[in-house]
C-alpha positions as protocol buffer text, in pm:
chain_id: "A"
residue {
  index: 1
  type: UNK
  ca { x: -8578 y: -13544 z: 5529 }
}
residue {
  index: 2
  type: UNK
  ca { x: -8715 y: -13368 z: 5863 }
}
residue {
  index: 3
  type: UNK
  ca { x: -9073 y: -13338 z: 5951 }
}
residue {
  index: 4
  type: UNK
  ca { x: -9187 y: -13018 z: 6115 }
}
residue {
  index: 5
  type: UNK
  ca { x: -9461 y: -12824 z: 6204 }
}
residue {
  index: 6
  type: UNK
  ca { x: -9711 y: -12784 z: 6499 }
}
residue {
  index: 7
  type: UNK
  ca { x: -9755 y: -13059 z: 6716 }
}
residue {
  index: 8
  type: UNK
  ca { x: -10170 y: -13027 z: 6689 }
}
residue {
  index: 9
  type: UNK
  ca { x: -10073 y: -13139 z: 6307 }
}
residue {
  index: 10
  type: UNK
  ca { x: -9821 y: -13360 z: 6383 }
}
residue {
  index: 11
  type: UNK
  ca { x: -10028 y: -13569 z: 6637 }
}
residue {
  index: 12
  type: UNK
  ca { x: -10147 y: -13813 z: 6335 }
}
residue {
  index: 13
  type: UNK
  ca { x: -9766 y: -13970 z: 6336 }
}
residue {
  index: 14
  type: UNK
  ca { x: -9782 y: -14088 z: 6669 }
}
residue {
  index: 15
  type: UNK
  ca { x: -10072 y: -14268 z: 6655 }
}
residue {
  index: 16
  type: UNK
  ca { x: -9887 y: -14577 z: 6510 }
}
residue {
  index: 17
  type: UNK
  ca { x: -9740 y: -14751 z: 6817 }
}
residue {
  index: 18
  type: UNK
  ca { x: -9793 y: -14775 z: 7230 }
}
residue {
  index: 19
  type: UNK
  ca { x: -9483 y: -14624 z: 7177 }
}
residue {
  index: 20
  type: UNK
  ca { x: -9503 y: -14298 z: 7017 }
}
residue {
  index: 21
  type: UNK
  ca { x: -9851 y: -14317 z: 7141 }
}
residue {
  index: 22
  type: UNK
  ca { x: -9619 y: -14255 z: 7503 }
}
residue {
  index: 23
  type: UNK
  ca { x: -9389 y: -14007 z: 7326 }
}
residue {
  index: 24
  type: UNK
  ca { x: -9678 y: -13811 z: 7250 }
}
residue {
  index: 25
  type: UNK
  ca { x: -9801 y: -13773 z: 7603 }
}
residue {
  index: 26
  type: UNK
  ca { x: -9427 y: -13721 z: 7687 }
}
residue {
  index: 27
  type: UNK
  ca { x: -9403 y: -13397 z: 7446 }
}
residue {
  index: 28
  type: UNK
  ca { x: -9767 y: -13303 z: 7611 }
}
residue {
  index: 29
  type: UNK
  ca { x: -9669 y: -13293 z: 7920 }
}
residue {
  index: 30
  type: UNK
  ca { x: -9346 y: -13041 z: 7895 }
}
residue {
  index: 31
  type: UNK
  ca { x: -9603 y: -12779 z: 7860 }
}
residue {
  index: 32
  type: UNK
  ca { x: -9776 y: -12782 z: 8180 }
}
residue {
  index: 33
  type: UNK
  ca { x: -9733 y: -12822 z: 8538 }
}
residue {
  index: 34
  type: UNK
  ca { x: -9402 y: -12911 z: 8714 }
}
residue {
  index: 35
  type: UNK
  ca { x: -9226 y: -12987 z: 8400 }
}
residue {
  index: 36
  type: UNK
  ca { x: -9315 y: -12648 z: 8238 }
}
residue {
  index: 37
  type: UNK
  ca { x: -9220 y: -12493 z: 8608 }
}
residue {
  index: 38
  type: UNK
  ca { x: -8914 y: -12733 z: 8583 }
}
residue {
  index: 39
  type: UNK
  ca { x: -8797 y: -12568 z: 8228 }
}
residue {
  index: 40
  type: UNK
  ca { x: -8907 y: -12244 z: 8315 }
}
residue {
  index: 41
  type: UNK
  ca { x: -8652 y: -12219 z: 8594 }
}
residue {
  index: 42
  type: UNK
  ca { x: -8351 y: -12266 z: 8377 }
}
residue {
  index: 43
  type: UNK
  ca { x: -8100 y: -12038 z: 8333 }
}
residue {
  index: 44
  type: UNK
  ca { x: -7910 y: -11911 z: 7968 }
}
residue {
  index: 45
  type: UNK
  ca { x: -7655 y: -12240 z: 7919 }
}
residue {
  index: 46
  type: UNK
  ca { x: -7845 y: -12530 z: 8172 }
}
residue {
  index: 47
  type: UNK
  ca { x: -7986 y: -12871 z: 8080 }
}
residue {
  index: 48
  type: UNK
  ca { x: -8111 y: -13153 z: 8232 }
}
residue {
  index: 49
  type: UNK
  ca { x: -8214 y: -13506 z: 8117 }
}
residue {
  index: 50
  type: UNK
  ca { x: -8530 y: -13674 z: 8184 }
}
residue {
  index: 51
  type: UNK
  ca { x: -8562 y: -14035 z: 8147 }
}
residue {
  index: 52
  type: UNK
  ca { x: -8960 y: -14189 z: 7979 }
}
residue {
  index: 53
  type: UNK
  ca { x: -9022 y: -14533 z: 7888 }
}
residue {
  index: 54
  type: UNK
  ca { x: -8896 y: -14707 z: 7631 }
}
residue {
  index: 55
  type: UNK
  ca { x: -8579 y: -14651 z: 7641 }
}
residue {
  index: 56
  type: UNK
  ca { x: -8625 y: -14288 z: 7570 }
}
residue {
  index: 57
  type: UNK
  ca { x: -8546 y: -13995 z: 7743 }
}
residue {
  index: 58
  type: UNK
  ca { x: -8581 y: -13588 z: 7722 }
}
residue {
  index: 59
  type: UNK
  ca { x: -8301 y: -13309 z: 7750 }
}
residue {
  index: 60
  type: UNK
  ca { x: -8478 y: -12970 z: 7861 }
}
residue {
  index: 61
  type: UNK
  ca { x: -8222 y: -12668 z: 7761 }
}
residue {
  index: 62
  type: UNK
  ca { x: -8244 y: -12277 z: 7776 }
}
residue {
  index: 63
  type: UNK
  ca { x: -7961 y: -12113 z: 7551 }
}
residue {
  index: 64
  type: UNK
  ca { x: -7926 y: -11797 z: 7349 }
}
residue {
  index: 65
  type: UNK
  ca { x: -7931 y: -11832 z: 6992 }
}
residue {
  index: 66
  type: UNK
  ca { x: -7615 y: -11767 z: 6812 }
}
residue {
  index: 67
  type: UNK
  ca { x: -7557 y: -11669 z: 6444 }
}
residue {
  index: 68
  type: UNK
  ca { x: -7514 y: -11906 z: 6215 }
}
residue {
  index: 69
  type: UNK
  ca { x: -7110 y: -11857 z: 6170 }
}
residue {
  index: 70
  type: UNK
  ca { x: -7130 y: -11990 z: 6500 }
}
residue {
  index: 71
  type: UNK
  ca { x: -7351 y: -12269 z: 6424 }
}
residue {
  index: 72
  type: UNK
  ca { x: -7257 y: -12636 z: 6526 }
}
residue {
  index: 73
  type: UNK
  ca { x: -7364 y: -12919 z: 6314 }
}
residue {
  index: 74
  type: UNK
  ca { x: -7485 y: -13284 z: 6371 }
}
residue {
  index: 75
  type: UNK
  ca { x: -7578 y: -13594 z: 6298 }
}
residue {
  index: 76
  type: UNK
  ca { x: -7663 y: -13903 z: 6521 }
}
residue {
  index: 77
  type: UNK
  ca { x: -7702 y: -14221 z: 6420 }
}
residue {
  index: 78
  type: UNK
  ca { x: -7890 y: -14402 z: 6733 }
}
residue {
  index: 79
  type: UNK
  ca { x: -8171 y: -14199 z: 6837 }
}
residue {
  index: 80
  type: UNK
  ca { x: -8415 y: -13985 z: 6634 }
}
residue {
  index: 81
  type: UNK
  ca { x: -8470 y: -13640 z: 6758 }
}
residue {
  index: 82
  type: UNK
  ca { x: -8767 y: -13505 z: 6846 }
}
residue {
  index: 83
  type: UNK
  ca { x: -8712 y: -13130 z: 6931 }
}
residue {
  index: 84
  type: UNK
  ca { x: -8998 y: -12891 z: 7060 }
}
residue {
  index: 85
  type: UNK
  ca { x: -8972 y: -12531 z: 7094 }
}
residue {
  index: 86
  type: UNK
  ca { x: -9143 y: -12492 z: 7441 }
}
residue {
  index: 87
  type: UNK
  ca { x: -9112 y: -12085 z: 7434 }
}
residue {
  index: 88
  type: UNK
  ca { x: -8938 y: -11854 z: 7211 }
}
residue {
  index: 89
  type: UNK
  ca { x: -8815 y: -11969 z: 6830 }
}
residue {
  index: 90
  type: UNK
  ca { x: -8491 y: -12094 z: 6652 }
}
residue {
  index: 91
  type: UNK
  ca { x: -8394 y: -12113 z: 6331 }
}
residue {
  index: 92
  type: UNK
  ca { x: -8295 y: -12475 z: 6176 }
}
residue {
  index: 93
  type: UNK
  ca { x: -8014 y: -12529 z: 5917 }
}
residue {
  index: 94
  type: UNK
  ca { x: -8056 y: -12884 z: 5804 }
}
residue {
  index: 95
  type: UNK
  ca { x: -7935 y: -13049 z: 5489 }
}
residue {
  index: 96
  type: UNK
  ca { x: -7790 y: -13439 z: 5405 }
}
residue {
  index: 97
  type: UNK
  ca { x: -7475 y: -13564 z: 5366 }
}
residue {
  index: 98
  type: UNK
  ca { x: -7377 y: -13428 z: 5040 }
}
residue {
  index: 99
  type: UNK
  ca { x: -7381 y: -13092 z: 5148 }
}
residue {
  index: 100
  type: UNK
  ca { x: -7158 y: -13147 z: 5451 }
}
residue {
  index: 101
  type: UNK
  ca { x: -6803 y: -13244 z: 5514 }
}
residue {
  index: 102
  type: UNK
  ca { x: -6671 y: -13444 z: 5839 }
}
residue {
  index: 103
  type: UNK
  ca { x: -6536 y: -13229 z: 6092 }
}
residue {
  index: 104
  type: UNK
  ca { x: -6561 y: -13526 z: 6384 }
}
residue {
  index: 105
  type: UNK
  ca { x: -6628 y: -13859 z: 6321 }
}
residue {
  index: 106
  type: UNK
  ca { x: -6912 y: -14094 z: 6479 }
}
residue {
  index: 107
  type: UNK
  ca { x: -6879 y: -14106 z: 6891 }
}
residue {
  index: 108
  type: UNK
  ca { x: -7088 y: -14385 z: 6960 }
}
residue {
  index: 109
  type: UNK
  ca { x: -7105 y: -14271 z: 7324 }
}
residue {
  index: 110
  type: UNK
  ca { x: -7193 y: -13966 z: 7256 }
}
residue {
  index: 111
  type: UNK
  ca { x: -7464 y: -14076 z: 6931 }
}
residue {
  index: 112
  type: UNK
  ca { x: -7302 y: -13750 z: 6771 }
}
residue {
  index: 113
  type: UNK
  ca { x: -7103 y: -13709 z: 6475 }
}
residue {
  index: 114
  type: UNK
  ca { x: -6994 y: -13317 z: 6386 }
}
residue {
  index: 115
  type: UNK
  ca { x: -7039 y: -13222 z: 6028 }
}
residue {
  index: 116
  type: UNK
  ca { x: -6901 y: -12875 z: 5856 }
}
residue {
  index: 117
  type: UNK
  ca { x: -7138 y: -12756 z: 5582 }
}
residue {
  index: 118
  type: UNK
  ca { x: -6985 y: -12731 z: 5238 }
}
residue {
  index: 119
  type: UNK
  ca { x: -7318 y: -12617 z: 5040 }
}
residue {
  index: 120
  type: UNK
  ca { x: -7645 y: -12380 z: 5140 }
}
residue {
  index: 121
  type: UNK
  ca { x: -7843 y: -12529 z: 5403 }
}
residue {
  index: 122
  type: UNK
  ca { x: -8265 y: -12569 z: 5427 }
}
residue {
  index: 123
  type: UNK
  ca { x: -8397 y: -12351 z: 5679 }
}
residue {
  index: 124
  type: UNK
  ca { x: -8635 y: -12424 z: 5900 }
}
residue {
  index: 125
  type: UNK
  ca { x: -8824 y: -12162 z: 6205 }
}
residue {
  index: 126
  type: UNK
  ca { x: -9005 y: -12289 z: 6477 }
}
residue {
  index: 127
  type: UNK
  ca { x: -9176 y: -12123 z: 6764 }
}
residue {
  index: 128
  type: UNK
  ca { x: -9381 y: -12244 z: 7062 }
}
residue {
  index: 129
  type: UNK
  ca { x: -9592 y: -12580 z: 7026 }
}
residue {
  index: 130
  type: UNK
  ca { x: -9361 y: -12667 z: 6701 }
}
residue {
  index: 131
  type: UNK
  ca { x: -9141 y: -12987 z: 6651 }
}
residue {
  index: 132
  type: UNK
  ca { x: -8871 y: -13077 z: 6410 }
}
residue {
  index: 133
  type: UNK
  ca { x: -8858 y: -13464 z: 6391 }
}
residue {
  index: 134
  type: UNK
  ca { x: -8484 y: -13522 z: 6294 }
}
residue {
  index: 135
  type: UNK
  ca { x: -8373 y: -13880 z: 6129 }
}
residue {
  index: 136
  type: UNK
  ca { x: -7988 y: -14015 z: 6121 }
}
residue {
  index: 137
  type: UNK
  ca { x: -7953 y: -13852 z: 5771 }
}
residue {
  index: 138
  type: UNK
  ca { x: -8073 y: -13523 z: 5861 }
}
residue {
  index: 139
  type: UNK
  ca { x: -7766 y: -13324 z: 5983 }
}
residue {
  index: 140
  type: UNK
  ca { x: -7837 y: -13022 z: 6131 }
}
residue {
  index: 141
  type: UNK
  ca { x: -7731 y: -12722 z: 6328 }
}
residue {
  index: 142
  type: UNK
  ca { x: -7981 y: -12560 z: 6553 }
}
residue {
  index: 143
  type: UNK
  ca { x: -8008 y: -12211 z: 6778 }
}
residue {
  index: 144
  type: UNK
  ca { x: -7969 y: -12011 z: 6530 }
}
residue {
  index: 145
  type: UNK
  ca { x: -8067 y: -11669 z: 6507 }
}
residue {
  index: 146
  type: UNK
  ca { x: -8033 y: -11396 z: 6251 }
}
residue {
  index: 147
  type: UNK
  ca { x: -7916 y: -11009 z: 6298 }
}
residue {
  index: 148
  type: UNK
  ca { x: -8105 y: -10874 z: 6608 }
}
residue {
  index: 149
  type: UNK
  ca { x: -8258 y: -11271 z: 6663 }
}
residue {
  index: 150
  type: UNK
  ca { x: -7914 y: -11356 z: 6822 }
}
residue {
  index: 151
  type: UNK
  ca { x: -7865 y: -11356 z: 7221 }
}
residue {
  index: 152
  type: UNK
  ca { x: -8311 y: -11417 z: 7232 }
}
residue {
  index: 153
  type: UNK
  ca { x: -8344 y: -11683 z: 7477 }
}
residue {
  index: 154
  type: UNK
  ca { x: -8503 y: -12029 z: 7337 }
}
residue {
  index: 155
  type: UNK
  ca { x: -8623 y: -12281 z: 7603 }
}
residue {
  index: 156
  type: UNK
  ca { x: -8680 y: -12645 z: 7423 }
}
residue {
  index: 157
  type: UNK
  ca { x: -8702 y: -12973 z: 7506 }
}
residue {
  index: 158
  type: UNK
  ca { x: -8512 y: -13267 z: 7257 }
}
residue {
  index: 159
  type: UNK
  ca { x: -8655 y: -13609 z: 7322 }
}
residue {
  index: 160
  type: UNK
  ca { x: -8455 y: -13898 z: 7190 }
}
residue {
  index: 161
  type: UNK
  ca { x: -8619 y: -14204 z: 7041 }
}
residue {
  index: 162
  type: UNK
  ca { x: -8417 y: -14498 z: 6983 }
}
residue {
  index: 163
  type: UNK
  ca { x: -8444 y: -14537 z: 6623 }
}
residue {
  index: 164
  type: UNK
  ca { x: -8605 y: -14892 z: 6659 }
}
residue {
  index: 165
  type: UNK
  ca { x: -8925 y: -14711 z: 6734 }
}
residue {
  index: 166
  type: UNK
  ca { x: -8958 y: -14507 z: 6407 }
}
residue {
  index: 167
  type: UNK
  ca { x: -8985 y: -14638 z: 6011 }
}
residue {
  index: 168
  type: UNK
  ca { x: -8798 y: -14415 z: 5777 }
}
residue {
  index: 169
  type: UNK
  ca { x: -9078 y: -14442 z: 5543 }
}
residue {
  index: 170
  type: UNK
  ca { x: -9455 y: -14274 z: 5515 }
}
């Protein structure tokens, strides 16, 4: 299942590899300097990818949350997601297979498959400084925000780690 919490906490996890030891200065960095000025700049509904070593890469997005009727749900199968809440909060639904049905199958190009929940849903809130790590079985809809929560503006950055780089095990 997901890890979350603050990144001062998570920093342990990424102490493994040269790898995540490069994530980790990766996620530092998008909280400072240019690339803070960089996210800051966005407007509701932009993006933009960043590519890091490894074979990994970083899409910065600003967006308004939406309610959770309106929630979109995914999988991917390729890359491990690391999101970060760089200002504001979202709400996480997350849950595993079982309590989804498929609404899209697997687009390798894409790394996405769409899932429709069937069952209640964990849910997860994270603000500034906090990460969700999200593994291929962890299907989850994100953005979400509850009565006068939805149309706040989230700006986050999701950094995708091929999945080569991560075991699935403590």
């Amino acid at each position: 299942m997901a890890i979350f919490g603050k990144i001062e906490d998570l920093k342990p996890l990424f102490s493994k590899t040269q790898e995540l030891e490069s994530l980790l200065v990766g996620v530092e960095s998008v909280f400072s300097g240019e690339r803070l000025s960089k996210l800051q700049a966005l407007n509701v509904g932009e993006n933009y990818k960043v590519e890091l070593n490894y074979g990994m890469f970083y899409i910065a997005h600003c967006y308004a949350l939406k309610s959770e009727e309106e929630g979109f749900f995914e999988s991917h199968q390729e890359y491990i997601d690391f999101q970060v809440v760089v200002e504001g909060f979202e709400n996480y639904l997350i849950g595993d297979r079982s309590k989804f049905a498929p609404l899209q199958s697997y687009d390798e190009s894409k790394d996405l498959e769409v899932h429709t929940p069937t069952q209640e849903l964990s849910r997860i809130r994270l603000e500034g400084r906090e990460m969700a790590v999200l593994f291929p079985y962890d299907i989850h809809g994100v953005g979400i925000g509850y009565g006068e929560e939805v149309g706040k503006i989230v700006r986050k950055v999701i950094f995708k780690v091929p999945n080569r780089y991560i075991k699935h095990r403590l």
